[in-house]
Steps between C-alpha positions, in 0.01 A plus 500: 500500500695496825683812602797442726590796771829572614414370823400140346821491311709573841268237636621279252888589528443435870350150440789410246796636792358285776480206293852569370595511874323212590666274250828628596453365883756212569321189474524269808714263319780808512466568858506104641797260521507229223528156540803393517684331187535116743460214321152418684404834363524473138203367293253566808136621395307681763341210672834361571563779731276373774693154485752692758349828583164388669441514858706234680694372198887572522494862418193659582401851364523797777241548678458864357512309123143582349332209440507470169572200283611709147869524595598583130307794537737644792776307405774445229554130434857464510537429061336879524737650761765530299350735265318213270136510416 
């Protein structure tokens, strides 16, 4: 049988507050602007986005935009900005 020290149970407790802390992070979905609630907004799914948000189409990401192509990830879609799931 395994014997547990008081230093691998305060290993332990330390492994359980980090991921506590972790979890409790702001997502990136908190911190970034949601789409907003326009008509041409509502009912979008992610491949949509590119539609207008691609390089040279009428509104362009920044240039400082990460290149990603999971918006929902980042960003509310505006039936979730109001508080809806």
């Amino acid at each position: 049988m395994i014997t547990l020290r008081r230093a691998d149970w305060l290993f332990a407790g330390a492994v359980v507050l980090v991921i506590i802390g972790v979890s409790l992070l702001p997502s990136p979905r908190d911190r970034n602007p949601a789409m907003p609630a326009t008509p041409e907004h509502r009912g979008l799914f992610e491949k949509d986005c590119v539609r207008c948000h691609a390089t040279g189409q009428s509104r362009p990401l920044p240039e400082r935009h990460p290149g990603r192509q999971d918006c929902f990830r980042c960003h509310k879609g505006p039936d979730m900005a109001g508080g809806k799931s």
